[in-house]
C-alpha positions as CSV (number, residue, x, y, z in Angstrom):
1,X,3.4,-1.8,-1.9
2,X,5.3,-3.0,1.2
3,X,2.3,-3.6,3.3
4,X,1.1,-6.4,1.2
5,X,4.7,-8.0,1.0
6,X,5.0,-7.9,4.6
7,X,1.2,-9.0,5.3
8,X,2.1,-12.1,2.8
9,X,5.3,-13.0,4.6
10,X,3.6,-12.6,7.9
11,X,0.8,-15.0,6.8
12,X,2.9,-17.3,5.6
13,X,5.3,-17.3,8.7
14,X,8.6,-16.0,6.4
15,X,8.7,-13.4,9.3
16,X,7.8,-13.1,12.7
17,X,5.9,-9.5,13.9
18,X,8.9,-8.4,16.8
19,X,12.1,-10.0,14.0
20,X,14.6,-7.3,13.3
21,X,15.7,-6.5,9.9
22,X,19.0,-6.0,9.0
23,X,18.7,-2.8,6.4
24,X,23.0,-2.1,5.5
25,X,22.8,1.3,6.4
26,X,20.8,1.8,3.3
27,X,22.7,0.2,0.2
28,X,22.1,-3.6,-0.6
29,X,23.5,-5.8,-2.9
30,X,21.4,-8.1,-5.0
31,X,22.8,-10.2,-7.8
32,X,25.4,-7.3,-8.5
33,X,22.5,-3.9,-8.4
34,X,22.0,-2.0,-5.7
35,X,19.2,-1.7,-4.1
36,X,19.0,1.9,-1.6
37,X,17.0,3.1,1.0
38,X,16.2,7.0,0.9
39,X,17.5,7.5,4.6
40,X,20.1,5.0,5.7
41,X,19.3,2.2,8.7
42,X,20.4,-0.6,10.7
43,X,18.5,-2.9,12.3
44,X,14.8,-2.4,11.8
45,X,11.7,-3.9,13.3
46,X,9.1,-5.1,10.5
47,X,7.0,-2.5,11.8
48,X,9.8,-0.2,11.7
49,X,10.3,-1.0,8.3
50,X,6.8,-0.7,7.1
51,X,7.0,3.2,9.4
52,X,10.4,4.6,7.7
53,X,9.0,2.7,3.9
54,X,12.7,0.8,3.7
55,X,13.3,-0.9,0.4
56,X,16.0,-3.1,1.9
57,X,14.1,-4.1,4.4
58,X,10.8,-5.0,2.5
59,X,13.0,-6.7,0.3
60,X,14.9,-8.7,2.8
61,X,11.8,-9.8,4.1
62,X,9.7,-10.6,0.8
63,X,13.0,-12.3,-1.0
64,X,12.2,-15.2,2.0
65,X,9.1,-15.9,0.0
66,X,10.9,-16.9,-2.9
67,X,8.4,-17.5,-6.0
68,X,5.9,-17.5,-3.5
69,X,6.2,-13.7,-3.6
70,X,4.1,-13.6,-6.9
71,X,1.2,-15.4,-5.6
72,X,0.8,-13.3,-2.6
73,X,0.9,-10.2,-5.0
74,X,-1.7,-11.7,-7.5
75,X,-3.6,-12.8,-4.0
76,X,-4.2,-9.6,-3.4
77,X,-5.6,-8.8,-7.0
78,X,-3.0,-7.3,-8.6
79,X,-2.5,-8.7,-12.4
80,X,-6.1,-9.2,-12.8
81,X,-9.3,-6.9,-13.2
82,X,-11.1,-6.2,-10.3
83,X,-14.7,-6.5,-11.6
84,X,-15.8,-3.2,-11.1
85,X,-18.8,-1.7,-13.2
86,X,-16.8,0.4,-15.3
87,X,-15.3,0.1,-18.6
88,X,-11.9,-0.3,-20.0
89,X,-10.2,-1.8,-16.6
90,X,-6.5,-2.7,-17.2
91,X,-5.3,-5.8,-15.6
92,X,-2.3,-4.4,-14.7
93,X,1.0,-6.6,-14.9
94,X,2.7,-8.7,-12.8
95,X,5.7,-10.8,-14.3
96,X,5.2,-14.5,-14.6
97,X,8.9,-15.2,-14.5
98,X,11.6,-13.2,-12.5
99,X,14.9,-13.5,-11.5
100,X,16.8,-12.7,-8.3
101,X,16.9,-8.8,-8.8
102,X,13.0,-8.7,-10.3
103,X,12.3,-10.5,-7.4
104,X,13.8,-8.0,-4.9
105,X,12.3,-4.5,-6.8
106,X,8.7,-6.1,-6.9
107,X,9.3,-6.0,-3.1
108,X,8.6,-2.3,-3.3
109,X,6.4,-2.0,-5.7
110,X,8.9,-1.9,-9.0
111,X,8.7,-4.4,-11.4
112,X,4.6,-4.2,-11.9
113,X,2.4,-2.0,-13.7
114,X,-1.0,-1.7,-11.1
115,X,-4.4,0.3,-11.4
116,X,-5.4,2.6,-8.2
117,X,-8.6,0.7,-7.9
118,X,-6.5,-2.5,-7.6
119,X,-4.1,-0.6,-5.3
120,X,-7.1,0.9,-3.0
121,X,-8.7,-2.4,-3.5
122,X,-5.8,-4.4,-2.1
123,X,-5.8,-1.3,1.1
124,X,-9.3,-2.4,1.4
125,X,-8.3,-6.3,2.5
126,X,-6.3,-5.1,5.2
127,X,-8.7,-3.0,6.5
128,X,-11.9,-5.3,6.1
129,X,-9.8,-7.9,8.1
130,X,-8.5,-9.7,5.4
131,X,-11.2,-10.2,2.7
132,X,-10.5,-9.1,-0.5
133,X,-13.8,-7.4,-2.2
134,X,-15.1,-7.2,-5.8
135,X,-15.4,-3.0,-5.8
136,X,-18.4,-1.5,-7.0
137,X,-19.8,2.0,-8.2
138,X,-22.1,3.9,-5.7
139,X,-25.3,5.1,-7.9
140,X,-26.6,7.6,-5.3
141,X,-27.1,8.7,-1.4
142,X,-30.8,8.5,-0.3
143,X,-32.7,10.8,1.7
144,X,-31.1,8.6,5.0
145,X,-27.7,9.6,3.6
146,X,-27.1,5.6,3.4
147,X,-25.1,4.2,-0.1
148,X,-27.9,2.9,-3.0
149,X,-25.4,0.3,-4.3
150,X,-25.3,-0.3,-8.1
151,X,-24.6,-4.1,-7.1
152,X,-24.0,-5.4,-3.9
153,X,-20.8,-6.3,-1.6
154,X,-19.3,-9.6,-2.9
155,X,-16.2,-11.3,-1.2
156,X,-13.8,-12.7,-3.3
157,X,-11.4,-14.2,-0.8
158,X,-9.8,-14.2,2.2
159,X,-6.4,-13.3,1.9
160,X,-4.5,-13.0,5.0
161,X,-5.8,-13.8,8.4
162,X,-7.8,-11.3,10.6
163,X,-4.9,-11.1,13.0
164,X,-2.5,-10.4,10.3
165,X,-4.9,-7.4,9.4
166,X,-5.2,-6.3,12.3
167,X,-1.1,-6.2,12.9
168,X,-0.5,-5.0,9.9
169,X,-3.2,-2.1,10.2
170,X,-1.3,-1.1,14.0
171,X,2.0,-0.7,11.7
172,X,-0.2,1.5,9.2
173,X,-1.2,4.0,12.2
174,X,2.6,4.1,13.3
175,X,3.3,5.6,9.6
176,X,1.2,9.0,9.9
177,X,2.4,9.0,13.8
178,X,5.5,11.4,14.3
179,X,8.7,10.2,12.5
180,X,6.8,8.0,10.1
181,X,6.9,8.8,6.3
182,X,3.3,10.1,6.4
183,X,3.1,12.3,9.6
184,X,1.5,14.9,7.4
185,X,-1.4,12.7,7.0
186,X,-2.2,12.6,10.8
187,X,-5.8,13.9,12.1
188,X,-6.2,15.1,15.4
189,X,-8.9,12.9,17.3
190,X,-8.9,10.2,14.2
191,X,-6.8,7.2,14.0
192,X,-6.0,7.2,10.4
193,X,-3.5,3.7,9.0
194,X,-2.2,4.6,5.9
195,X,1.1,4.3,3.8
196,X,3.4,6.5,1.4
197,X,4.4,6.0,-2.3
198,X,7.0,7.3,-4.6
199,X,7.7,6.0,-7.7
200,X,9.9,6.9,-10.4
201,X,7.9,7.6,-13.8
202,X,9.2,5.4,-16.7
203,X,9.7,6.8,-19.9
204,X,11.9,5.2,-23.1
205,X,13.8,2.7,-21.2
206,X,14.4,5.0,-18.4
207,X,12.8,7.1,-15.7
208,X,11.9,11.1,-15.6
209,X,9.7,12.2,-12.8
210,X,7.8,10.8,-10.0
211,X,4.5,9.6,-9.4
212,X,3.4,10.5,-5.5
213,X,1.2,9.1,-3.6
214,X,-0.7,8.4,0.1
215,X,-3.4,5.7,0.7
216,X,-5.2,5.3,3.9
217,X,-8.1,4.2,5.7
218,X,-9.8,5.8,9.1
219,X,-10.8,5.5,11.6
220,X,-8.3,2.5,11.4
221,X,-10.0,0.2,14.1
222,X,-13.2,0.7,12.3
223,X,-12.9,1.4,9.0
224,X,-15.4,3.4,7.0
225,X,-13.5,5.4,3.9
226,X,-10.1,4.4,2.3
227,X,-8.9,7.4,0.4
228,X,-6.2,6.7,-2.3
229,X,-4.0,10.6,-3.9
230,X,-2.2,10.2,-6.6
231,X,0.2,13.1,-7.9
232,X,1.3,12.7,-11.4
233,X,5.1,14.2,-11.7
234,X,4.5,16.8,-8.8
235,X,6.4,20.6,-9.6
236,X,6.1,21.8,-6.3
237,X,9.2,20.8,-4.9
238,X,9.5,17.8,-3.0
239,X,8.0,14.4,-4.6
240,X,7.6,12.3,-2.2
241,X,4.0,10.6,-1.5
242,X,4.1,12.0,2.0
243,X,5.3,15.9,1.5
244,X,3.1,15.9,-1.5
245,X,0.4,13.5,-1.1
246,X,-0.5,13.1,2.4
247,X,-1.6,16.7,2.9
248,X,-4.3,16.0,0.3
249,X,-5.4,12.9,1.6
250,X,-5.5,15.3,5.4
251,X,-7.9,17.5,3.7
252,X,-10.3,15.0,2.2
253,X,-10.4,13.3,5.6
254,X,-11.3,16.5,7.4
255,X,-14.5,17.0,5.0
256,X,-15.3,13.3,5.5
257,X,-15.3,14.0,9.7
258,X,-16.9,17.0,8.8
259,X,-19.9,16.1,7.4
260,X,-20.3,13.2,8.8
261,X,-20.9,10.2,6.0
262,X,-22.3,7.1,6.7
């Protein structure tokens, strides 16, 4: 989720692209909870932050926002259907009233219920240069191997600015680059932008298990697929989106290259 926030904050000038982040060596204090990182930092760029997936730091830097925090989120079509040709779509939920510590965990992605169409979706903006899209279902590949679209592209909006796209897309590569939380996603001879996600599951007014997860989009200049894994409570050991996740999204990327889809 902390590509949007920062995108939003970027947009709205609550940060500037070289600031460096404070991140209290990885436990922060927010209206008496602490909030963690995973690995503890310092100072951190914002693309830094968006590399090593820092909680502090995304929530240092969408807190700045205030309120306006929730109308980047639901700018990016989260809390609201997407319109695609399928039925049963969940809105999701976004929270129409939070206080200081809702505020901070929505930062990262807690706080909100959200759909993996609305998640790829919201991937999709960044990528198309800030225009968020209506998604659609694909009804068949001609003879030419070109998509016979069940309905047509549609625009919804402009989100973000092209050049905060395109910013935010150079801190997406950095993230499957070596050091960043999804190095297992990297392709040799593709430029892949793409982002890590672990989430704890909840369950009776607590939390058991994770939900993993890596989206991405390649080649990241010029986009043509965005792939979005999702691992539901994975056993195998580690659970986090880029030791679990990321090698799957590797694979599907490889067979993309491989044959060659338009």
């Amino acid at each position: 989720f902390k590509p949007f926030v920062v995108a939003w904050a970027l947009a709205r000038g609550a940060v500037h692209p070289e600031e460096r982040i404070w991140c209290e060596d990885g436990r922060y204090r927010v209206a008496g909870k602490t909030i963690r990182d995973v690995h503890s930092h310092g100072w951190l760029t914002v693309r830094e932050v968006i590399k090593y997936s820092s909680n502090i730091g995304a929530c240092k830097i969408g807190m700045r926002l205030g309120k306006g925090l929730l109308r980047g989120v639901r700018a990016f079509g989260f809390g609201s259907r997407t319109g695609i040709d399928l039925p049963g779509e969940s809105p999701g939920r976004v929270p129409r009233r939070v206080g200081p510590v809702e505020l901070a965990t929505i930062c990262y992605g807690q706080g909100i219920s959200v759909t993996a169409i609305q998640l790829v979706r919201a991937l999709c903006a960044i990528a198309n240069g800030g225009l968020l899209m209506r998604p659609y279902v694909v009804s068949a590949v001609g003879r030419a191997g070109r998509w016979q679209e069940a309905a047509g592209p549609h625009v919804v909006r402009r989100v973000i600015p092209r050049w905060v796209a395109r910013l935010v897309t150079s801190f997406l590569e950095e993230v499957v680059e070596e050091g960043g939380t999804g190095r297992r996603a990297h392709l040799e001879g593709c430029r892949v932008a793409g982002k890590t996600g672990t989430a704890q599951r909840p369950w009776r007014g607590a939390y058991r298990g994770y939900v993993s997860s890596f989206m991405g989009f390649l080649p990241a200049q010029r986009p043509r697929l965005a792939i979005l894994v999702v691992i539901d409570d994975p056993r195998a050991g580690s659970y986090y989106g880029g030791e679990t996740a990321a090698p799957v999204f590797r694979e599907i990327a490889r067979w993309f290259l491989k044959h060659r889809l338009p």
